[in-house]
DRENRO-169204 format. One record per residue: residue number from 1; residue in three letters; chain; y, x, z of N, C-alpha, C in turn. Coordinates in nm, 2 decimals. Atoms other than C-alpha are relative to their C-alpha. Layout:
<NUM, ALA, A, <Y, X, Z>, <Y, X, Z>, <Y, X, Z>>
...
***
This chain:
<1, UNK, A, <0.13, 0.07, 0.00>, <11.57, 11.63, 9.60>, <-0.05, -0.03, 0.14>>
<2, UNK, A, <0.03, 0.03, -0.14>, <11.45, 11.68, 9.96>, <0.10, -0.13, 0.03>>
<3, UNK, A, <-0.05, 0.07, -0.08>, <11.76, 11.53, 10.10>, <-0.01, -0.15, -0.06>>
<4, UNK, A, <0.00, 0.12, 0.01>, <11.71, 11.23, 9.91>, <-0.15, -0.11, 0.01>>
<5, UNK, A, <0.16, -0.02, -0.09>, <11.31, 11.25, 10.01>, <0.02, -0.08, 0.13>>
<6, UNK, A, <-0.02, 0.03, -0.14>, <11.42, 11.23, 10.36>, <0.09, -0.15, 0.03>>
<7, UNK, A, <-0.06, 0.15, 0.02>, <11.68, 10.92, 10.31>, <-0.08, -0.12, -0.02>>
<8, UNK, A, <0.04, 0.10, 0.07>, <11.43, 10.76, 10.12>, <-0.15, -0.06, 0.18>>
<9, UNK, A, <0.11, -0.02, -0.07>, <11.15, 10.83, 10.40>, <0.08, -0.10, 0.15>>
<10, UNK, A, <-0.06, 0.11, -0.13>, <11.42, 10.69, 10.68>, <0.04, -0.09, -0.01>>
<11, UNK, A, <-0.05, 0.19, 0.08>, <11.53, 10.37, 10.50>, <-0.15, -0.08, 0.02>>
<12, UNK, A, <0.16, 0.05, 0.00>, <11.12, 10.31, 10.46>, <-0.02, -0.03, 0.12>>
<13, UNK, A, <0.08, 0.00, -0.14>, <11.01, 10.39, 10.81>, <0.08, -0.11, 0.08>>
<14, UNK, A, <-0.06, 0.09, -0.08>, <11.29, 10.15, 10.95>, <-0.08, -0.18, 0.00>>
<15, UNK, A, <0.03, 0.15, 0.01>, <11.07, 9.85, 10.84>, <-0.18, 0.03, 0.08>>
<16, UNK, A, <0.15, -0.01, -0.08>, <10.78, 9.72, 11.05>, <-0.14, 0.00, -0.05>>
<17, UNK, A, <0.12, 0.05, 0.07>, <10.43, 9.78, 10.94>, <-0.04, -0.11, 0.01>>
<18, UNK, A, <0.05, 0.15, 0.03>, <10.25, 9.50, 10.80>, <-0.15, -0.01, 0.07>>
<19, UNK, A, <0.09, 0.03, -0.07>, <9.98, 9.36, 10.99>, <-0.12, -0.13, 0.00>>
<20, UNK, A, <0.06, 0.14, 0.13>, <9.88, 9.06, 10.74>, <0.08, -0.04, -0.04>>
<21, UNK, A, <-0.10, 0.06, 0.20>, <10.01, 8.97, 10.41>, <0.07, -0.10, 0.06>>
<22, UNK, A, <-0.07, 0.13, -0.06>, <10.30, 8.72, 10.54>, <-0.01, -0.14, -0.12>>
<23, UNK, A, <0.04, 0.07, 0.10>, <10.25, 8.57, 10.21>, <-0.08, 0.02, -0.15>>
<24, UNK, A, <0.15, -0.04, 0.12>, <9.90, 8.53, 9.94>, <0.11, -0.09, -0.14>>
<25, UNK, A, <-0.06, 0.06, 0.13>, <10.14, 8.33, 9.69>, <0.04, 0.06, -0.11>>
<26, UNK, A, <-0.04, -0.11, 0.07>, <10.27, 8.64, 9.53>, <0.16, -0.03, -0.05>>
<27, UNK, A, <-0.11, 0.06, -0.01>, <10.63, 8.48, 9.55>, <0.09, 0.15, -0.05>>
<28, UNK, A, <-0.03, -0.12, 0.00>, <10.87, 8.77, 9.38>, <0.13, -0.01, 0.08>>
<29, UNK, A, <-0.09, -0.03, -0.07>, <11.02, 8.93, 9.64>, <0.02, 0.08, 0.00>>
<30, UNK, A, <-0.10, -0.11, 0.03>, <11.09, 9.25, 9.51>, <0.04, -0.02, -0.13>>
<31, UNK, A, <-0.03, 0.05, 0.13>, <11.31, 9.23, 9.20>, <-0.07, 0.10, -0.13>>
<32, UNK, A, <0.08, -0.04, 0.16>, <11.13, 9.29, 8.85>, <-0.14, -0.02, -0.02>>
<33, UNK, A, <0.16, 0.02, -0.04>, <10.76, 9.20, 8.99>, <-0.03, -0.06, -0.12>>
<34, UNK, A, <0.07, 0.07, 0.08>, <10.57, 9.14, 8.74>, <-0.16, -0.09, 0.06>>
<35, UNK, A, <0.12, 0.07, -0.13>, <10.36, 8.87, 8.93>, <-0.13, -0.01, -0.12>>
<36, UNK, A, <0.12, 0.01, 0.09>, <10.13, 8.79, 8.61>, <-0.14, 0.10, -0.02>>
<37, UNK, A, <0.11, -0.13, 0.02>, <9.98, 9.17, 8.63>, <-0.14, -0.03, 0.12>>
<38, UNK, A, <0.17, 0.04, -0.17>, <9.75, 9.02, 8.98>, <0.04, -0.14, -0.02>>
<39, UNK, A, <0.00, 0.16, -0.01>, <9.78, 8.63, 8.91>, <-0.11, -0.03, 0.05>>
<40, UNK, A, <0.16, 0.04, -0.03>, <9.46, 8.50, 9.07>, <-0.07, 0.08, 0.11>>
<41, UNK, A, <0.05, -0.14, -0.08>, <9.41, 8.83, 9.26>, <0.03, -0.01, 0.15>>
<42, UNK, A, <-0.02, 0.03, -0.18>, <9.39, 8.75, 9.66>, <-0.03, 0.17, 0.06>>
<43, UNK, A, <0.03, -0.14, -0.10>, <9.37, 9.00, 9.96>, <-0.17, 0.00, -0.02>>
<44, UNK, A, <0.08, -0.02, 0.00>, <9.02, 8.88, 9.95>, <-0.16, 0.11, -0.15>>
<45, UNK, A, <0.03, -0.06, 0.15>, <8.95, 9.06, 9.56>, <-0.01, 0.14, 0.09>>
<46, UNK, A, <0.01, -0.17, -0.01>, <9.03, 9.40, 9.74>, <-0.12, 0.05, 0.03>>
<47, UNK, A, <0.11, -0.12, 0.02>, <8.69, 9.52, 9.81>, <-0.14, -0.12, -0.03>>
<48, UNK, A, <0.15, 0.06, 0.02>, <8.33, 9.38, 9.66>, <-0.12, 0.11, -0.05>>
<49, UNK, A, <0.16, -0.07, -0.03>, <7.97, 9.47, 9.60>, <0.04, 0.03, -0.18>>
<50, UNK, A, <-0.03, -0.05, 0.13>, <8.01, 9.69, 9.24>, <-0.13, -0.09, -0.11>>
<51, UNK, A, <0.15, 0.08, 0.08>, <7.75, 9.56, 8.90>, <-0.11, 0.13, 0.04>>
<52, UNK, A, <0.15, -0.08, 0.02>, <7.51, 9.87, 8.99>, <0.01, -0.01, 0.15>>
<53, UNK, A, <0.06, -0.04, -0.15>, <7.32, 9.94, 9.32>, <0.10, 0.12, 0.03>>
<54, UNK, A, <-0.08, -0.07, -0.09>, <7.52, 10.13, 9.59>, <0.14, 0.02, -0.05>>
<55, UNK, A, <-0.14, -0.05, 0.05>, <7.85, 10.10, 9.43>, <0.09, -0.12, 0.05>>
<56, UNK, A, <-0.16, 0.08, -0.03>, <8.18, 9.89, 9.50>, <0.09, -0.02, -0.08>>
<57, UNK, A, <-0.16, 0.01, 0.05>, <8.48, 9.77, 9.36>, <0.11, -0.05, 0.05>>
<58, UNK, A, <-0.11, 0.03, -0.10>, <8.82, 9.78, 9.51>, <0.09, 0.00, -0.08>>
<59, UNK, A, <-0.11, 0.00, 0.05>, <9.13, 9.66, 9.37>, <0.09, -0.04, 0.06>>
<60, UNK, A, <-0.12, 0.00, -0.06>, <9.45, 9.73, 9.50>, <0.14, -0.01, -0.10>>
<61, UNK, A, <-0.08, 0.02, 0.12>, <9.70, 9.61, 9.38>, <0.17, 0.06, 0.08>>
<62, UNK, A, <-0.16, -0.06, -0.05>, <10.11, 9.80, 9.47>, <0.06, -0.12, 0.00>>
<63, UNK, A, <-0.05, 0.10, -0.03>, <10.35, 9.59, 9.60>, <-0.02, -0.12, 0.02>>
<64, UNK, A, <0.08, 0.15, 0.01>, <10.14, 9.29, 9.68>, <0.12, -0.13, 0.01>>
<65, UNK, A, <-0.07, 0.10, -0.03>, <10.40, 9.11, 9.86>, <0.12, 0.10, 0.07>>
<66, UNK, A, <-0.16, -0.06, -0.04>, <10.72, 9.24, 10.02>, <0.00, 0.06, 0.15>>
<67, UNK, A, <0.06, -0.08, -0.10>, <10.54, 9.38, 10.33>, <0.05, 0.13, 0.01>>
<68, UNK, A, <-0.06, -0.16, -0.04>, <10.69, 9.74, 10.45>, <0.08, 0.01, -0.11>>
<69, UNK, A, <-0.07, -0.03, 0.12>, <10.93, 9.67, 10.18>, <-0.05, 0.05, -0.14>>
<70, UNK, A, <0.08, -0.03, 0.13>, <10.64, 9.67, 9.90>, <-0.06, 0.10, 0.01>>
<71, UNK, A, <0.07, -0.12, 0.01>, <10.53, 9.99, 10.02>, <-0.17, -0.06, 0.07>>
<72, UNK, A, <0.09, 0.04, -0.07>, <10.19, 9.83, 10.07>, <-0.10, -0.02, -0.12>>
<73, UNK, A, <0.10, 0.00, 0.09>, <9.84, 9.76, 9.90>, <-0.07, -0.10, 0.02>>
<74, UNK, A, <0.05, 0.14, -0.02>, <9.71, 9.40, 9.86>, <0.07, -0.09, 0.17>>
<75, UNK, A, <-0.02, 0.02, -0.11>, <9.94, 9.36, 10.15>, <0.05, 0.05, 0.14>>
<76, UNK, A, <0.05, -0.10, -0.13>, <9.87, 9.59, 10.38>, <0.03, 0.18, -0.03>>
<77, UNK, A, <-0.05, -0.14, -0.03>, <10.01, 9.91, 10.47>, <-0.08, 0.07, 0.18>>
<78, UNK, A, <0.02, -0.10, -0.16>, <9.99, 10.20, 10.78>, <-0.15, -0.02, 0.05>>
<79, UNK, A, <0.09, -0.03, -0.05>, <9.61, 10.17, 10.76>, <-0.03, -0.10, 0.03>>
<80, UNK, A, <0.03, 0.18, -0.04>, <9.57, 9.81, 10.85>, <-0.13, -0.07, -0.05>>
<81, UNK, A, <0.09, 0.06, 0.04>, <9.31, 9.73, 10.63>, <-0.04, 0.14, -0.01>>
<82, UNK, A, <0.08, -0.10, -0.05>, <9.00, 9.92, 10.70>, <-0.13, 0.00, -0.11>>
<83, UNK, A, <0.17, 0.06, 0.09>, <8.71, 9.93, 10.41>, <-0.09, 0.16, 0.06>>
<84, UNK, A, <0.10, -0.07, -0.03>, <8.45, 10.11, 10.51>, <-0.11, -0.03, -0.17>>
<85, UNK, A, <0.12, -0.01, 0.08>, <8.14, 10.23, 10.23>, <-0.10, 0.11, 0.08>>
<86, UNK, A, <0.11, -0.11, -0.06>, <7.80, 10.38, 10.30>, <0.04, 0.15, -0.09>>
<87, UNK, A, <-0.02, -0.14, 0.09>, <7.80, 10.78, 10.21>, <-0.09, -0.01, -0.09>>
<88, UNK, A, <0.11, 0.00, 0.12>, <7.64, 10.81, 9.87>, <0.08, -0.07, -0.10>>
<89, UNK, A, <-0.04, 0.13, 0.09>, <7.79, 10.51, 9.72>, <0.13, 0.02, -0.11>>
<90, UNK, A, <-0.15, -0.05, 0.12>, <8.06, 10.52, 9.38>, <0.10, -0.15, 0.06>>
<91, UNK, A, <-0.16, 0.10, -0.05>, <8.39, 10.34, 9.45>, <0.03, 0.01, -0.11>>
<92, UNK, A, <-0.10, 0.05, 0.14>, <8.55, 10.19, 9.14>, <0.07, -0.05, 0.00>>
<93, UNK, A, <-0.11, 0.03, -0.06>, <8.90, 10.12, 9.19>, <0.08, -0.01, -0.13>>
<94, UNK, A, <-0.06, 0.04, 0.09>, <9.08, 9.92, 8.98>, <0.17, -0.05, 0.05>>
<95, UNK, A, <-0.13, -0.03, -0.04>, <9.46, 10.01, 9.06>, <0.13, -0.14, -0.13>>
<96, UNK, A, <-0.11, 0.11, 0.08>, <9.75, 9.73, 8.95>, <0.13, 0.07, 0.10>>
<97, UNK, A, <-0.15, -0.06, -0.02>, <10.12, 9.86, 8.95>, <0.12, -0.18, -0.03>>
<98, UNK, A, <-0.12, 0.13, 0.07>, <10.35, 9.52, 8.91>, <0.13, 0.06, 0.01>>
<99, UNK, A, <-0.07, -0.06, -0.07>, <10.65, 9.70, 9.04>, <0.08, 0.07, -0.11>>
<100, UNK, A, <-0.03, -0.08, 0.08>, <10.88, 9.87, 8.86>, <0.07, 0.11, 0.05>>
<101, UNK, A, <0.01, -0.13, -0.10>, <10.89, 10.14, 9.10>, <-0.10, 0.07, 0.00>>
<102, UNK, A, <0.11, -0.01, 0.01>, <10.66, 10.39, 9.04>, <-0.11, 0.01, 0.12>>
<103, UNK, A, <0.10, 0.01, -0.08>, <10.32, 10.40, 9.24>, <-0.09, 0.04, -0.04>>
<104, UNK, A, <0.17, -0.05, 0.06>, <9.95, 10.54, 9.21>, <-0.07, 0.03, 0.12>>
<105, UNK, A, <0.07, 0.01, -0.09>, <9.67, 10.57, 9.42>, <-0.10, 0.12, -0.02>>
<106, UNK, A, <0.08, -0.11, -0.05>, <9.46, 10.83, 9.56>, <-0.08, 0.00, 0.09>>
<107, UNK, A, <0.11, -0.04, -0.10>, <9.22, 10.93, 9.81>, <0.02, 0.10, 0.07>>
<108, UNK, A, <-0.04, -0.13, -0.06>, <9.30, 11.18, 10.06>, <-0.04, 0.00, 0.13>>
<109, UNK, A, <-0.02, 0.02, -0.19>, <9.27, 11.25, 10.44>, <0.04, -0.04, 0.07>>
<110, UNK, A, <-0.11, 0.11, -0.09>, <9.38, 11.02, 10.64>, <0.11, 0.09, 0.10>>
<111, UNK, A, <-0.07, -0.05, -0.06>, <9.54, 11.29, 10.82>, <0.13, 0.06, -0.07>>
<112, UNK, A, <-0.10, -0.07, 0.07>, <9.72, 11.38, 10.52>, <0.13, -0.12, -0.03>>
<113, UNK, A, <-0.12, 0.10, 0.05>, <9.96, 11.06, 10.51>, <0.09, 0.04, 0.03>>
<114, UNK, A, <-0.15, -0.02, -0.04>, <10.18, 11.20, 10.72>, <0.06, 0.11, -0.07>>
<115, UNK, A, <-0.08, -0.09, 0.08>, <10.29, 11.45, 10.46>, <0.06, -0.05, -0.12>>
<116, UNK, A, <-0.07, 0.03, 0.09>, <10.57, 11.40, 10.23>, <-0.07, 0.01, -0.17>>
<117, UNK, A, <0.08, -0.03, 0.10>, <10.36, 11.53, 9.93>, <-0.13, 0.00, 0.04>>
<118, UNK, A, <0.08, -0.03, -0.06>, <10.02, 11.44, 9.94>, <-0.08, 0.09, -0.10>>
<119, UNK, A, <0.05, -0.09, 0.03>, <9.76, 11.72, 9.84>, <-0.10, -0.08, -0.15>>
<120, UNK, A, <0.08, 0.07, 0.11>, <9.50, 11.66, 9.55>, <-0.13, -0.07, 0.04>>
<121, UNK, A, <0.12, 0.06, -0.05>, <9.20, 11.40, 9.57>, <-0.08, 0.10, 0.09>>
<122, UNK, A, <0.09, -0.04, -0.12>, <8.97, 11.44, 9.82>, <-0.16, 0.04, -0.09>>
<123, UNK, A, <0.10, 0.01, 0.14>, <8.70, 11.35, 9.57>, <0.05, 0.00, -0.11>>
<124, UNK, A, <-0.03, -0.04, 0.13>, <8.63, 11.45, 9.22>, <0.03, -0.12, -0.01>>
<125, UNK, A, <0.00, 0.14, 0.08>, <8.77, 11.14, 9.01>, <0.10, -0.10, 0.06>>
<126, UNK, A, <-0.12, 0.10, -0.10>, <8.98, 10.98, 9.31>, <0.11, 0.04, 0.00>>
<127, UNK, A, <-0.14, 0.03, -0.03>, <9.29, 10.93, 9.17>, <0.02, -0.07, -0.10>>
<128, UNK, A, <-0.08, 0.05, 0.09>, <9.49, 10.73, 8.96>, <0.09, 0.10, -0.09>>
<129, UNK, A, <-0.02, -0.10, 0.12>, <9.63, 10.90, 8.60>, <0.16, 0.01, 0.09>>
<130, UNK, A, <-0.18, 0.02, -0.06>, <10.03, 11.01, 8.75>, <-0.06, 0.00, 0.12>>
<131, UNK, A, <-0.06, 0.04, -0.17>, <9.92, 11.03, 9.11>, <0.08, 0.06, 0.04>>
<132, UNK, A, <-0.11, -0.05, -0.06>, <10.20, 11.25, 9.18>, <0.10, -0.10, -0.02>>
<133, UNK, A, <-0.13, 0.05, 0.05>, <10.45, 11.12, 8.95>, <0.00, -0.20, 0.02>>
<134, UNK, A, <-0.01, 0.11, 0.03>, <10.30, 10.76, 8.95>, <0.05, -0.07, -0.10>>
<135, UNK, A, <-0.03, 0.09, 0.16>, <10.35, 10.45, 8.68>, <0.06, -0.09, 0.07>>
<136, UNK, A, <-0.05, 0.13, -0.05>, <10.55, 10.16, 8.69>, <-0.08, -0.07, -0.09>>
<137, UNK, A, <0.07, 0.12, 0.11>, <10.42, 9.83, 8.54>, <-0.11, 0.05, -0.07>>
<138, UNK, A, <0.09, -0.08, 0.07>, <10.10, 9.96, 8.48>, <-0.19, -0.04, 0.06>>
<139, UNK, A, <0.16, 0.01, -0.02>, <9.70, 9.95, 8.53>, <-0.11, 0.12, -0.03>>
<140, UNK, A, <0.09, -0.12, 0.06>, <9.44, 10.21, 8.54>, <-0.13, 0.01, 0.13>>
<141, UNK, A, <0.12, 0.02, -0.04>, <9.07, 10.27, 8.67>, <0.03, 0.12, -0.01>>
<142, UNK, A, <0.07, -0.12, 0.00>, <8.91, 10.55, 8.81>, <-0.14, -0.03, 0.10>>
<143, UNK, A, <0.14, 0.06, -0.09>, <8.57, 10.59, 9.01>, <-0.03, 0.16, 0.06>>
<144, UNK, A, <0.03, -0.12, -0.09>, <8.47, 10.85, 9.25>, <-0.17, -0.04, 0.10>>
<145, UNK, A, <0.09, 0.01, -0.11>, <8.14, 10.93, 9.48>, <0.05, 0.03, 0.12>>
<146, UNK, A, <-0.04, -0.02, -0.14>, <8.18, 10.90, 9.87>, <-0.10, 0.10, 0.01>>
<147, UNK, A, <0.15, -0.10, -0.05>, <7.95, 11.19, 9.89>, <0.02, 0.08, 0.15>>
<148, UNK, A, <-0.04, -0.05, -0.13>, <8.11, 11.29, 10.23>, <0.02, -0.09, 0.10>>
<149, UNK, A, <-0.09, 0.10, -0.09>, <8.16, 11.11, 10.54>, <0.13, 0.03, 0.11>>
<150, UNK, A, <-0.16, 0.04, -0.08>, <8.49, 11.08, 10.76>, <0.07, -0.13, -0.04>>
<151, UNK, A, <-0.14, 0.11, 0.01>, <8.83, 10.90, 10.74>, <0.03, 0.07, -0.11>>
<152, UNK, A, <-0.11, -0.02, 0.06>, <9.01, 10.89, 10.48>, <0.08, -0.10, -0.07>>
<153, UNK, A, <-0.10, 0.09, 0.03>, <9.29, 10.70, 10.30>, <0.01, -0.04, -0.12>>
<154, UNK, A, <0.00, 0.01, 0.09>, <9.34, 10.55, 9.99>, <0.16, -0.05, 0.02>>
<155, UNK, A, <-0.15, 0.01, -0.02>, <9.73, 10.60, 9.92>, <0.08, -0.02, -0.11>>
<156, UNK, A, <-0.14, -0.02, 0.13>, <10.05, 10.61, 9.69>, <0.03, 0.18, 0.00>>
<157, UNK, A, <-0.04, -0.14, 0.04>, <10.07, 10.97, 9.58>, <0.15, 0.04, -0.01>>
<158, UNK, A, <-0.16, 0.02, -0.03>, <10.43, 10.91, 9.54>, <0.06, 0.14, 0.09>>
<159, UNK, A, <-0.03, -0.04, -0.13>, <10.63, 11.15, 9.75>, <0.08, -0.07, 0.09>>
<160, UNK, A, <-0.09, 0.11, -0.12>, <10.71, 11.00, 10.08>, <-0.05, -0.15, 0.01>>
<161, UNK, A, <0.08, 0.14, 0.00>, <10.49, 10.68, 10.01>, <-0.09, 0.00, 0.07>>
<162, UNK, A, <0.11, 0.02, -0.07>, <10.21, 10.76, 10.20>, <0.04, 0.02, 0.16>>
<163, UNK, A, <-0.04, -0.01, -0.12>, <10.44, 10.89, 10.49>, <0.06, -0.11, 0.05>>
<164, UNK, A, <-0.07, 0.16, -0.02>, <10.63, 10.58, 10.48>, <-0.14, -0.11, 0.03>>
<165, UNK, A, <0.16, 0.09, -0.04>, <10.27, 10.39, 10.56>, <-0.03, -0.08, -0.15>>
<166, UNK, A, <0.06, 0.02, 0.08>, <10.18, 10.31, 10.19>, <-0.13, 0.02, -0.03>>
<167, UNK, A, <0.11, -0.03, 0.06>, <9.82, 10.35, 10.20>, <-0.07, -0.08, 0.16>>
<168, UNK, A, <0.12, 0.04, -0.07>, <9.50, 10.20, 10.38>, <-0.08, 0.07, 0.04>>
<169, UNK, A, <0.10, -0.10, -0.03>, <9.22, 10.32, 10.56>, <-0.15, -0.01, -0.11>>
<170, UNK, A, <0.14, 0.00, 0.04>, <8.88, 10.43, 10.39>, <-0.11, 0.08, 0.10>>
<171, UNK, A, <0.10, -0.08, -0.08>, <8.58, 10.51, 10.60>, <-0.12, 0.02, -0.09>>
<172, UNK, A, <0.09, -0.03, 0.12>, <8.28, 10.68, 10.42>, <-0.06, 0.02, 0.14>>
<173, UNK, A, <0.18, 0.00, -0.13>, <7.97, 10.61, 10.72>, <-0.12, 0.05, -0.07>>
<174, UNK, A, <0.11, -0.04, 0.02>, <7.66, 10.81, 10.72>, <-0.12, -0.11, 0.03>>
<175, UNK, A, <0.08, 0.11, -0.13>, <7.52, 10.52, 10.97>, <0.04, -0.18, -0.15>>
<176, UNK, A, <-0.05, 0.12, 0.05>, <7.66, 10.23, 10.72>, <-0.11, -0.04, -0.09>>
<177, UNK, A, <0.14, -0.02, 0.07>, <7.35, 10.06, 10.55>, <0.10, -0.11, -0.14>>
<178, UNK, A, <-0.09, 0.07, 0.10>, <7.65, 9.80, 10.35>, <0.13, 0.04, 0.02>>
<179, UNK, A, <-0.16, -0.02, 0.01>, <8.05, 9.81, 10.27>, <-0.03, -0.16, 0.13>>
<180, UNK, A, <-0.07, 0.13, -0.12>, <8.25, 9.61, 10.53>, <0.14, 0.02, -0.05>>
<181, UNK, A, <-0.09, 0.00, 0.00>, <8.59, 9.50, 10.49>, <0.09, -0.05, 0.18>>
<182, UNK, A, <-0.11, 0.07, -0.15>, <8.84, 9.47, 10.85>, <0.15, 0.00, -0.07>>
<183, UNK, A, <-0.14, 0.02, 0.01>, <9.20, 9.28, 10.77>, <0.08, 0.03, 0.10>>
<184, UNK, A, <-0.15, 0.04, -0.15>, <9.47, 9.37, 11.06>, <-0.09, -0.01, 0.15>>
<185, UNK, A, <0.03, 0.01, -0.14>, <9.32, 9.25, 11.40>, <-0.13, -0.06, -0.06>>
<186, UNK, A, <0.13, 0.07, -0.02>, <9.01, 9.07, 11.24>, <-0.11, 0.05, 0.02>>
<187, UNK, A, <0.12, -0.05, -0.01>, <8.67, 9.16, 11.28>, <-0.04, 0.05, -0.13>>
<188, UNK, A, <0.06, -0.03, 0.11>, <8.50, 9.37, 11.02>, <-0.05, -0.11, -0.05>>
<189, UNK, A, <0.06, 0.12, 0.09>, <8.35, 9.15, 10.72>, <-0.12, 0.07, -0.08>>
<190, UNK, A, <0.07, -0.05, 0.10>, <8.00, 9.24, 10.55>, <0.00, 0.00, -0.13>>
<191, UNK, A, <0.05, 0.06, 0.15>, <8.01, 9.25, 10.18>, <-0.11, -0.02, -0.05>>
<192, UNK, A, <0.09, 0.06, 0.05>, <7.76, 9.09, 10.03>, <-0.03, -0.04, -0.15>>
***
């Protein structure tokens, strides 16, 4: 099992992080995608203002496009996309698997990507059902409070997915009075 961990982890890391979605079409370019599961669903879906006061909704969707070799989330891998929420506020994350590779999403320390296993949520509620084992072809909600501030990640629990740069950044600001979203090199964006 390791040694095929480690194989899997050096085949991954040979491809270059993604730095913007090379393509929003959702064109299948890994085989079995089920493109229908996100039809409609842009880079710009991934983070909005939730239906209650101080809350969010973020949906990420696995395998967006063929970026780090699908190891990516609306696109974007190795942290690239940066959402920031104020501390206090609920995150409602509505996770899409098209893929028939499994995948799941979590919340963790950003310092924790670089481990082959990542550890258990960070926050109560922040994970997707399987975040170890992950789902293929699949959909699932969860919701968590940022009640802490730092860095941290929202990843593929997978092992070896989040080391391989599968996961984004999340910042939980004490100073943040709204959510912002930053793509790759752009300037943060206020949500509104």
């Amino acid at each position: 099992m390791i040694r095929s961990l480690t194989t899997a982890l050096v085949l991954c890391s040979t491809f270059a992080p993604a730095q913007a979605p090379a393509d929003h079409g959702h064109g299948a370019v890994i085989p079995g995608l089920k493109t229908e599961m996100f039809a409609g669903i842009t880079v710009d879906d991934l983070l909005k203002l939730g239906d209650k006061p101080n809350s969010v909704k973020v949906v990420l969707v696995a395998s967006f496009n063929g970026a780090n070799a699908g190891m990516n989330f609306n696109g974007y891998s190795h942290g690239k996309a940066i959402l920031t929420v104020p501390k206090d506020w609920t995150v409602n994350v509505s996770f899409i698997n098209p893929s028939p590779i499994p995948h799941s999403a979590i919340v963790i320390d950003k310092a924790d990507t670089k481990k082959l296993q990542v550890p258990e949520p960070y926050f109560a509620g922040g994970a997707s059902p399987k975040h170890i084992t992950g789902m293929s072809m699949g959909k699932a909600d969860f919701s968590f409070v940022a009640d802490e501030a730092g860095e941290f990640a929202l990843a593929c629990g997978f092992p070896a997915h989040a080391a391989t740069g599968h996961w984004i950044t999340l910042n939980v600001s004490a100073d943040a009075k709204v959510p912002t979203l930053q793509l790759g090199e752009l300037a943060p964006k206020e949500i509104k």
